[in-house]
One Martini backbone bead per residue (centre of mass of N, CA, C, O) as a GRO file, in nm:
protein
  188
    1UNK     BB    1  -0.746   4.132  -2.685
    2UNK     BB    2  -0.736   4.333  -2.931
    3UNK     BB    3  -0.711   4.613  -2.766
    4UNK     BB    4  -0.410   4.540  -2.678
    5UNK     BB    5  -0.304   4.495  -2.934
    6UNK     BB    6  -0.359   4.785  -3.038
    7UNK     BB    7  -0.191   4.949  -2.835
    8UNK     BB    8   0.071   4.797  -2.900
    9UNK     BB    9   0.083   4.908  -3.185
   10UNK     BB   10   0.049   5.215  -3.124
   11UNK     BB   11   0.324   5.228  -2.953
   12UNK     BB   12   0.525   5.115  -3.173
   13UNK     BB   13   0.489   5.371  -3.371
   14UNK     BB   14   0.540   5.595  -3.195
   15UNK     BB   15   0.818   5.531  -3.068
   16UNK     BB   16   0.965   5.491  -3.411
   17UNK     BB   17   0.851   5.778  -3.560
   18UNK     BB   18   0.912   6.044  -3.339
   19UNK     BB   19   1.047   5.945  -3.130
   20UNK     BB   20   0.989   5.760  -2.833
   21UNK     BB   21   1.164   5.645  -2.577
   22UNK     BB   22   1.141   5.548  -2.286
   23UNK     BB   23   1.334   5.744  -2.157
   24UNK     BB   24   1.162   6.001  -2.240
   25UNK     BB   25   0.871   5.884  -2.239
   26UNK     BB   26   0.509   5.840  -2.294
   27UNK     BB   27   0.257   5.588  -2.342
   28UNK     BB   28  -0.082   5.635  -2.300
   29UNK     BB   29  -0.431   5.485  -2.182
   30UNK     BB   30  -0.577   5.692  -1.987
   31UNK     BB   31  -0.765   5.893  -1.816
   32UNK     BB   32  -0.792   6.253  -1.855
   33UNK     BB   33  -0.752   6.359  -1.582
   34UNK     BB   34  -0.662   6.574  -1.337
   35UNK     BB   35  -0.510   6.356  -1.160
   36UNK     BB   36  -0.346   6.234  -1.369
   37UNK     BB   37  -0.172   6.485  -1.484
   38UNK     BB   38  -0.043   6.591  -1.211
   39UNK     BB   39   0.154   6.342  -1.205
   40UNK     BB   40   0.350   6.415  -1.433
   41UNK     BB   41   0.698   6.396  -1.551
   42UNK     BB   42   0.655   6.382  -1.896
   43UNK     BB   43   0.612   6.296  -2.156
   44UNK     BB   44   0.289   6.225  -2.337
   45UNK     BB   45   0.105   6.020  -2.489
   46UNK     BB   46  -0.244   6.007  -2.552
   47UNK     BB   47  -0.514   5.712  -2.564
   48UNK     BB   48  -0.793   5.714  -2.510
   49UNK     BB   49  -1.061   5.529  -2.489
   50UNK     BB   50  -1.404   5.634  -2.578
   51UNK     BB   51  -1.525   5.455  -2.833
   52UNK     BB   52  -1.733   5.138  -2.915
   53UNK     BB   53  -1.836   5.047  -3.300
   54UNK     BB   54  -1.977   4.901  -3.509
   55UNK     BB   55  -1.919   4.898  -3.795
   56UNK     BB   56  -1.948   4.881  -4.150
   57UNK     BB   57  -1.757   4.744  -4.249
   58UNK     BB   58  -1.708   4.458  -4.361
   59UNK     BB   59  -1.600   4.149  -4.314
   60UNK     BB   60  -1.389   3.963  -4.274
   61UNK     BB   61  -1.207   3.718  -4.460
   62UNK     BB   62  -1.179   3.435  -4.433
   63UNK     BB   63  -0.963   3.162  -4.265
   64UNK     BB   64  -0.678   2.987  -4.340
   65UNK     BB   65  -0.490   2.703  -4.194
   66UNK     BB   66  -0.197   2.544  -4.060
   67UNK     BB   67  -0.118   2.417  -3.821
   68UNK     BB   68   0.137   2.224  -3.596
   69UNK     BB   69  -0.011   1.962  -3.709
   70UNK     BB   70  -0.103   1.977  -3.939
   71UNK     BB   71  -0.403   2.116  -3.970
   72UNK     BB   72  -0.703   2.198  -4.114
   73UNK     BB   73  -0.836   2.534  -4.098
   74UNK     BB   74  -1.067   2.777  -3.994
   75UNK     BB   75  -1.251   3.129  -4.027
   76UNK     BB   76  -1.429   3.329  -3.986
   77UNK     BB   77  -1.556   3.604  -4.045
   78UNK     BB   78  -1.482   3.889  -3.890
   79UNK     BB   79  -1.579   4.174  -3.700
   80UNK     BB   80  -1.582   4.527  -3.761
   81UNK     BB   81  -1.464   4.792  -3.589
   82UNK     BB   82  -1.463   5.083  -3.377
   83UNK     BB   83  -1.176   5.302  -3.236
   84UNK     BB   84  -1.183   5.568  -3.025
   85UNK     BB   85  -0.935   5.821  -2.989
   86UNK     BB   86  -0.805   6.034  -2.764
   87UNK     BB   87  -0.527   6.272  -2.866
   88UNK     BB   88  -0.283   6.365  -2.644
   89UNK     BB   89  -0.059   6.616  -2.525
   90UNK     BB   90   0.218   6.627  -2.295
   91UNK     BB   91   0.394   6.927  -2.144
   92UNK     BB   92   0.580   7.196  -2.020
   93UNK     BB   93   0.414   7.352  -2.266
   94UNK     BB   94   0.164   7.436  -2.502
   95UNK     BB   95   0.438   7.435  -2.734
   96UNK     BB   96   0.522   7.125  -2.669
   97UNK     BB   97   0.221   6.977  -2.711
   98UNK     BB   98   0.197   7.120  -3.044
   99UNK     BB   99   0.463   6.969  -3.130
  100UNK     BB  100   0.373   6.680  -3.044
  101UNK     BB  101   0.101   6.694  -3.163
  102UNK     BB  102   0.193   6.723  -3.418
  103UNK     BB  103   0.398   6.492  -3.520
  104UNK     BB  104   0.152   6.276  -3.485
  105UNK     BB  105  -0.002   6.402  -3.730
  106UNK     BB  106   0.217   6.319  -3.910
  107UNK     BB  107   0.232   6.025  -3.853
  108UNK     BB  108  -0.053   5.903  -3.908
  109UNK     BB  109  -0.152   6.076  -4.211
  110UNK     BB  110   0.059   5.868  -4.356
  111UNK     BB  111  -0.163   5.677  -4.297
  112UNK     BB  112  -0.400   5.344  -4.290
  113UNK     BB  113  -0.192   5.167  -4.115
  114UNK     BB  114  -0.065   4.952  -3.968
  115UNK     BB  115   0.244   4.833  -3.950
  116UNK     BB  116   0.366   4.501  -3.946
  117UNK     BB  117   0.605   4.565  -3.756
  118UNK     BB  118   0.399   4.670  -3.510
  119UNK     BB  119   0.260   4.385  -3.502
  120UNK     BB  120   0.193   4.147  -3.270
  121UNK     BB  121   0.187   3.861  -3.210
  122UNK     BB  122  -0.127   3.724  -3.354
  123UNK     BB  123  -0.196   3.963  -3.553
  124UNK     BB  124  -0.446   3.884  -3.819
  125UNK     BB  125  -0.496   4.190  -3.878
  126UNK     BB  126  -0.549   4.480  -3.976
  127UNK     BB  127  -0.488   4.824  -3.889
  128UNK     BB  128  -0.719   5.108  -3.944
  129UNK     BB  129  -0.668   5.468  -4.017
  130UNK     BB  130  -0.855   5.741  -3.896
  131UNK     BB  131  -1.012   6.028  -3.896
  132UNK     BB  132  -1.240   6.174  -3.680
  133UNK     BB  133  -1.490   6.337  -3.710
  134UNK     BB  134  -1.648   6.607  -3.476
  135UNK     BB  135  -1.993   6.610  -3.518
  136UNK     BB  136  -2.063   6.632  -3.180
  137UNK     BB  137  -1.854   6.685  -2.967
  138UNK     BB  138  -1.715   6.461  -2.814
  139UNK     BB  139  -1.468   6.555  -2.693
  140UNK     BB  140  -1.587   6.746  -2.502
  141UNK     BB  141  -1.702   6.534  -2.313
  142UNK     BB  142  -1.478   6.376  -2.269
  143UNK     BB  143  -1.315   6.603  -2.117
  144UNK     BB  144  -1.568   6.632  -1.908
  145UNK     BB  145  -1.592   6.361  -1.783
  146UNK     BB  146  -1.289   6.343  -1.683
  147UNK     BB  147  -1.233   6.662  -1.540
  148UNK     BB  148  -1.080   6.782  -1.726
  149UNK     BB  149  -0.988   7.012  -1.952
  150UNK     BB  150  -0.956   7.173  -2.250
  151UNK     BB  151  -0.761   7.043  -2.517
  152UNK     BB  152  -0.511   6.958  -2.812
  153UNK     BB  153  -0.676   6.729  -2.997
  154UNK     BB  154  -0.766   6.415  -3.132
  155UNK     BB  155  -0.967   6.136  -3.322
  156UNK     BB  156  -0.899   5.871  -3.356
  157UNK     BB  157  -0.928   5.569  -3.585
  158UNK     BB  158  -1.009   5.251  -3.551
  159UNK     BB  159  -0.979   4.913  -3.769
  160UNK     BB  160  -1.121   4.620  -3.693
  161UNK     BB  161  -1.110   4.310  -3.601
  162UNK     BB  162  -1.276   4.086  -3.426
  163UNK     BB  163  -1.191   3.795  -3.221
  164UNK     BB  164  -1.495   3.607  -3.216
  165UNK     BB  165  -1.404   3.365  -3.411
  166UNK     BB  166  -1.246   3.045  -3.412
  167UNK     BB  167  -1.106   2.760  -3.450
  168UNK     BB  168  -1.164   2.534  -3.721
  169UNK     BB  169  -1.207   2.248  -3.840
  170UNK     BB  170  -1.168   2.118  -4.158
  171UNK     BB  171  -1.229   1.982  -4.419
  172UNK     BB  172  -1.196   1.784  -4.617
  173UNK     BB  173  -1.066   1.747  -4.930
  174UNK     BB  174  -1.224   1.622  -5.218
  175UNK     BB  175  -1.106   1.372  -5.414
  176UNK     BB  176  -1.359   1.151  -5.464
  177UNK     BB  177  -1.661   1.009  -5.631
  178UNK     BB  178  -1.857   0.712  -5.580
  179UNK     BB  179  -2.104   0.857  -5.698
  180UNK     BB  180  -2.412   0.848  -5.909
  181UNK     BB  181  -2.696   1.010  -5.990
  182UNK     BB  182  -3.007   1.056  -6.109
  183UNK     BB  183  -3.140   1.262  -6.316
  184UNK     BB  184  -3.371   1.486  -6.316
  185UNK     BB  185  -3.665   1.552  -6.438
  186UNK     BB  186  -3.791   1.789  -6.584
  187UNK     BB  187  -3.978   2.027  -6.612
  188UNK     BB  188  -4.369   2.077  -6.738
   0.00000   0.00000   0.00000
């Protein structure tokens, strides 16, 4: 549930900063194969998911909330991800591609994470942005994976917590003690 929700914080980030309304073009999250390409009769902005690894940051700090019916909850620590898209742009002519593949690098260079309010509903940590350097040749395997040419690209890095676990009931807090222990005698 959480990489649908990040797809839409990207799509609105997206259609928002460069603007791309949706008449005027689409935020894809296909695999750029050549039978999609083929498809295309807009400009496009593709963010293909193409590999999810535990991340090393530390995990989300745990937390508490007070439900619809007023009970106090807590959540574990979520472990955090990360989601590398390979992003690239389609439109007219190379010099359109790359003209709105800058655009986006422009717009996303400028962040560390996704702003709250391109955030959809339920979305209860930051989302993380950062570029992945291509220490592997990684793009091109995935561009030939794909079946696709390889065209110009980069790698997003998105770093989230994962939903990994529920709310659950908090205790109650501790409002007095009703008896006390006799102190135990010091070691010898």
């Amino acid at each position: 549930m959480f990489v649908r929700m990040v797809d839409e914080s990207l799509e609105r980030l997206l259609r928002d900063e460069l603007p791309l309304p949706e008449d005027l073009g689409d935020v894809s999250f296909d695999a750029p194969s050549g039978n999609w390409s083929a498809q295309l009769s807009r400009i496009t902005v593709n963010l293909f998911l193409y590999e999810v690894v535990r991340s090393s940051h530390p995990a989300s700090t745990p937390t508490q909330r007070v439900n619809a019916n007023g009970k106090a909850e807590r959540r574990a620590p979520q472990p955090m991800v990360e989601l590398n898209y390979l992003v690239s742009a389609w439109a007219g002519s190379p010099r359109d591609e790359h003209q709105l593949l800058g655009d986006v690098i422009s717009r996303l260079a400028a962040r560390t994470s996704v702003p709250t309010e391109h955030l959809p509903a339920g979305m209860e940590y930051p989302i993380g942005l950062s570029f992945d350097g291509d220490q592997h040749n990684r793009i091109r395997d995935v561009w030939n994976a794909a079946g696709a040419h390889l065209k110009a690209s980069f790698s997003l890095q998105v770093t989230v917590a994962a939903d990994t676990f529920d709310w659950e009931d908090q205790a109650p807090p501790v409002t007095r003690i009703e008896a006390l222990t006799a102190p135990r005698p010091a070691p010898r």
